[in-house]
N, C-alpha and C positions, 0 to 999 in steps of 0.2 A: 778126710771128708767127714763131714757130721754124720754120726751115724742116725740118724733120727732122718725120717723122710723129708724132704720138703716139700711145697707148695709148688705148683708150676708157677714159671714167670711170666705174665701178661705183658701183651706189646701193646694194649691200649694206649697209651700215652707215651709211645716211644716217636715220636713226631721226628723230622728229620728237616728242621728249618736250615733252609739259605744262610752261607756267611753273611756276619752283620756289614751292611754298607748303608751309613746315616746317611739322609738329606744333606748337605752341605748347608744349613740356615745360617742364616746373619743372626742370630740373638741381639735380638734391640728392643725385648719387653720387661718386666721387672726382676728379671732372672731366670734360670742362670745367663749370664752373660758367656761367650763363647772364652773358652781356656786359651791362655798364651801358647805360642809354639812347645817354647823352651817346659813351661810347666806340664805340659802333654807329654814330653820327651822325660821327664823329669818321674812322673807315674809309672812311664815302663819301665824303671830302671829295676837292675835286680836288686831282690828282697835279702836284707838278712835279717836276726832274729831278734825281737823286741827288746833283749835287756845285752844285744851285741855294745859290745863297746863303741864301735862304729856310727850305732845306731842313737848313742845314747849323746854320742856329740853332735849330731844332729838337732837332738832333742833341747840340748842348749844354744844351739843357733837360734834354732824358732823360737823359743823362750826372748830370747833378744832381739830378733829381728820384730816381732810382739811389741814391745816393748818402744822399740825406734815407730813403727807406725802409729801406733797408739801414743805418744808421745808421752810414757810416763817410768816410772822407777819401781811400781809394785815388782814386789819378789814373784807375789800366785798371779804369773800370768803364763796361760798354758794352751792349747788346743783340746776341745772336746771332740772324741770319738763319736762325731753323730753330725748331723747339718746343723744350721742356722735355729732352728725349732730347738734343740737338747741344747745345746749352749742357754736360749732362755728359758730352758723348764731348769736348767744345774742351777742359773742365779737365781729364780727364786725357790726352787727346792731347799735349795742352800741356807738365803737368808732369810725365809718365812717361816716363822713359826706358826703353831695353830694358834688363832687370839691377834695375832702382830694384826697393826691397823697398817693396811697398804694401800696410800694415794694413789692412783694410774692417770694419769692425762690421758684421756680417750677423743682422738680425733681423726681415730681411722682403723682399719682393720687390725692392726697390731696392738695398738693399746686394749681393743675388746680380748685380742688374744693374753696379752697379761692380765686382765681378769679372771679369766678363764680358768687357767691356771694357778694362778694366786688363790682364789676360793679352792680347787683342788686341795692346796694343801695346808688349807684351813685358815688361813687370812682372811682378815677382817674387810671387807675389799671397799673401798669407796672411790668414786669417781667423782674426776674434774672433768668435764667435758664441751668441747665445739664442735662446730659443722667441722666433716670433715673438709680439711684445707687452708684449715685457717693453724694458727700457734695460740699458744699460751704466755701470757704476757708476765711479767716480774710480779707484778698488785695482784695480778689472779692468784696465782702459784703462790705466794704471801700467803694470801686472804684464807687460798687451802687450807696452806701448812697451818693459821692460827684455827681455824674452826677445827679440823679432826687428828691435829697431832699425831700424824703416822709414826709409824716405827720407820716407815722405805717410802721415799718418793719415787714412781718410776715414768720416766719420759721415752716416747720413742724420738729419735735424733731426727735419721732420716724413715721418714713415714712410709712403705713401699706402697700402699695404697693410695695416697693426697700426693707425691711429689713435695713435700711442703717441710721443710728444715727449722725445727724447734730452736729457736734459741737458746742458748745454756751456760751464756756468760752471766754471771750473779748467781746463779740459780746453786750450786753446790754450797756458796757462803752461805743462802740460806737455812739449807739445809742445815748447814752443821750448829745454826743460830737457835734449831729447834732439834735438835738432836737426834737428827734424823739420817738416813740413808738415802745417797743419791742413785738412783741403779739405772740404766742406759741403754736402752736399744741403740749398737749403730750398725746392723748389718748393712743398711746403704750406705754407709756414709764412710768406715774404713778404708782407707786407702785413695779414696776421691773427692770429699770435700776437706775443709779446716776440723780438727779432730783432735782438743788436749783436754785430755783424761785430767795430768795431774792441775796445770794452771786453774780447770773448771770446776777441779773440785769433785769431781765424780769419784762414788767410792765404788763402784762396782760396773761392767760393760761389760756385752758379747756381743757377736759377729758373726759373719758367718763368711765362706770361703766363695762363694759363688757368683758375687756381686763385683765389685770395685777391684777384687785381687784376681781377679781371672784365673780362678781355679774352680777345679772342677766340685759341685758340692758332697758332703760326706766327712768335713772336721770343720770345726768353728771355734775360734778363739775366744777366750772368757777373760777376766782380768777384776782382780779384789785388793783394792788396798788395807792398811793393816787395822783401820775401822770396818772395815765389811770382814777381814778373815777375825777378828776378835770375836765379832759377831756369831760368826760361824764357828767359833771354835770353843765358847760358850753357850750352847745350844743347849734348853731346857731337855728336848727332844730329840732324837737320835733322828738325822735329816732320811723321811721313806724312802727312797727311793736309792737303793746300793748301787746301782750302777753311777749314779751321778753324785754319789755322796764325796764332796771335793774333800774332805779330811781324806778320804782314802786314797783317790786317785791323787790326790797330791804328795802321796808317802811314793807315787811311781815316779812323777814328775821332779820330786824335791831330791833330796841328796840320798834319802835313804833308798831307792830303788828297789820301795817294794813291790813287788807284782800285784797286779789289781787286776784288770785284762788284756789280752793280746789288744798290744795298740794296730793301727791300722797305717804300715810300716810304709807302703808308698803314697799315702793319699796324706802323710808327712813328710814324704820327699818333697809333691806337687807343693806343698804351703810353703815348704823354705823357698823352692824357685818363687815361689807368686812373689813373697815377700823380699825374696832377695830384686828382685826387680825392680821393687818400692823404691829400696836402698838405693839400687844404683841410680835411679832416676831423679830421687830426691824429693822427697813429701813437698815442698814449696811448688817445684816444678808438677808436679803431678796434680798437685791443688790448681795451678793455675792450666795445666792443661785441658783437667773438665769446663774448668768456668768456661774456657774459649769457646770450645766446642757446644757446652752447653746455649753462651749466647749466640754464635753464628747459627744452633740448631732454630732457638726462639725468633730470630729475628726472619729465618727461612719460613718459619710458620707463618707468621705475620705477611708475609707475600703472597701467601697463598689463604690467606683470609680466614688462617685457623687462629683461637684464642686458650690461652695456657688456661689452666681452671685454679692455677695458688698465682698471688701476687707476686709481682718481680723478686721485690727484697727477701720473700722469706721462699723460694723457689730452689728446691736442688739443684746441681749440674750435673747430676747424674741419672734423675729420673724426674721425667717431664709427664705430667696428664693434660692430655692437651681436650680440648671441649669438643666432641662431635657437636657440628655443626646441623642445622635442623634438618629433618627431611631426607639425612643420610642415614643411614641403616653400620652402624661402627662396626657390626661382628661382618658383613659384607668385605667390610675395607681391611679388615685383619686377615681374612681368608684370601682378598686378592694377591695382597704380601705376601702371601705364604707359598699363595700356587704361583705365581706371575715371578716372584723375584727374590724366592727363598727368605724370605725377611719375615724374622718375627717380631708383632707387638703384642700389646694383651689388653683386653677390655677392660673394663672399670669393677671393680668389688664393690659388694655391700649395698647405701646410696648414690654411690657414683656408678652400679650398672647401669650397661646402656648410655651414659651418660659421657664417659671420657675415654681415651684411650692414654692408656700408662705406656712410656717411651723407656728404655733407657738406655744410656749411653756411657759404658761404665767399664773400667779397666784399660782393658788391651782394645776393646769397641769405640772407646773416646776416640775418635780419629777422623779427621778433617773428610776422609772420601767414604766416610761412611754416613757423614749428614748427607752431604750432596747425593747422594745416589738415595737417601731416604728422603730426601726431598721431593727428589725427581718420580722415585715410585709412588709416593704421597696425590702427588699431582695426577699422576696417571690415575692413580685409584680411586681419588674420587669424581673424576670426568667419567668412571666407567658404572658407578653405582649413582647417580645423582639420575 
């Protein structure tokens, strides 16, 4: 025993909370979407130790499984230790230097959040910008790239704010016409819309686990081709931020298996089940199973005299903002959901508060009897707020 006295121990904050027993909710708002069985089953599995050999075959499953979903051949394609947010402070921590000019397409909550960040860390920031909801067209994104010659162009794919799917066929040629970086938000869009890295030309993307792979949030996928790690690996400046600095953690990830931090050993179990799921199901099938469910979703709106707030063609099938209607009170109708039929949805961000409610419908959620019954509560809820 120490021999030096101690302090008595205070039971102030010795609380004795009830086993945890969640709500049963439907996740059907911008995230997270509700985790697959098998990927829930997959989290409890037992632990062993981050540089086990066991462990480390694992680590090369997801690396390829990565790889198959994203539909590209980069070597740095890994899981970040952190949600959907650290995946996008790693890419531009990574590939921003202080001075670099960084384009952002800003047409929705996300794009301001790569601002944000991008001046963090010392980027020249400059903004393209529309309403949210709308895209950016090939001549705009041109006309960008000729007026302020970024070092990084960065587009959000799928927008969780708008609903609204960026185009980005052309849009990588560009880039590299002006020598530039293409860098990519697709945390919505991973695993549930059309998604090619290498054909598009994209030199850098992350993701995140929460959305479309029906896993539980807490690792996010990052991915750099060998003009983004060249970039990175010429860096004037030593990238701030050491937890996320990819030269390092990619000495864990890569062959030499340096230690960098205790990975986060089961919530890389859950990513290879989400992903192995992709696989077995088939990226073509799985693209065409959102689209389905997304148009049977829009078309059940239109019955009941709601209107989407993004245009057909450039609209997710994964996440829908559909237009409160006038006179109805949206956070009412979100709360009826909630209490009435365990369903979640989510209001509108930013200019769209108040204004729309974000749907989505995403992963292991994409599912025929999960429109129809948010239909049918839809209906209810708003005969009950009106």
């Amino acid at each position: 025993m120490n021999q030096f006295k101690l302090p008595p121990v205070t039971d102030f904050h010795r609380i004795h909370p009830p086993q945890l027993d969640p709500p049963p909710r439907l996740l059907l708002g911008p995230g997270p979407s509700n985790a697959h069985p098998r990927v829930l089953q997959a989290l409890g599995m037992r632990q062993v130790g981050h540089l086990d050999p066991y462990f480390l075959q694992v680590m090369e499953e997801i690396k390829e499984l990565l790889r198959y979903a994203w539909q590209t051949g980069n070597s740095f394609t890994i899981p970040v230790s952190g949600t959907g947010s650290a995946a996008m402070e790693a890419a531009i921590a990574n590939l921003v230097e202080p001075g670099d000019v960084i384009l952002v397409g800003v047409n929705g909550y996300f794009g301001e959040r790569l601002c944000e960040m991008a001046s963090r860390y010392g980027g020249d920031v400059r903004r393209l910008e529309k309403a949210w909801g709308q895209v950016f067209s090939l001549t705009e994104i041109q006309e960008a790239l000729e007026t302020h010659r970024p070092a990084i162009l960065a587009l959000v794919h799928a927008e969780t704010s708008t609903g609204a799917a960026q185009p980005l066929d052309g849009v990588g040629e560009l880039c590299q016409s002006y020598d530039c970086l293409l860098l990519v938000d697709t945390v919505t869009s991973l695993g549930g819309v059309p998604l090619f890295v290498d054909a598009w030309g994209i030199d850098a993307a992350y993701s995140g686990s929460q959305k479309c792979l029906s896993c539980p949030p807490g690792i996010a996928p990052l991915t750099f081709n060998d003009r983004a790690m060249e970039k990175v690996l010429n860096r004037r400046t030593k990238v701030t931020s050491w937890y996320l600095d990819m030269t390092l953690v990619g000495q864990y990830w890569g062959q030499e298996r340096v230690y960098h931090h205790t990975a986060p050993i089961n919530m890389n179990y859950a990513l290879r089940e989400a992903l192995r799921l992709v696989a077995e199901e088939g990226l073509s099938e799985r693209w065409q199973r959102h689209q389905n469910n997304a148009e049977l979703f829009w078309m059940g709106l239109a019955d009941l005299g709601l209107e989407c707030h993004v245009e057909h063609q450039h609209r997710l099938a994964s996440l829908t903002t559909v237009r409160v209607p006038k006179g109805v009170d949206g956070a009412k109708v979100v709360r009826f959901l909630r209490s009435h039929y365990n369903i979640e949805i989510a209001n509108g961000l930013g200019p769209l508060a108040g204004q729309v409610w974000r749907i989505g419908l995403m992963g292991f959620n994409s599912r025929v009897e999960n429109v129809l019954l948010l239909l049918s509560a839809l209906r209810e809820a708003l005969a009950s707020v009106r």
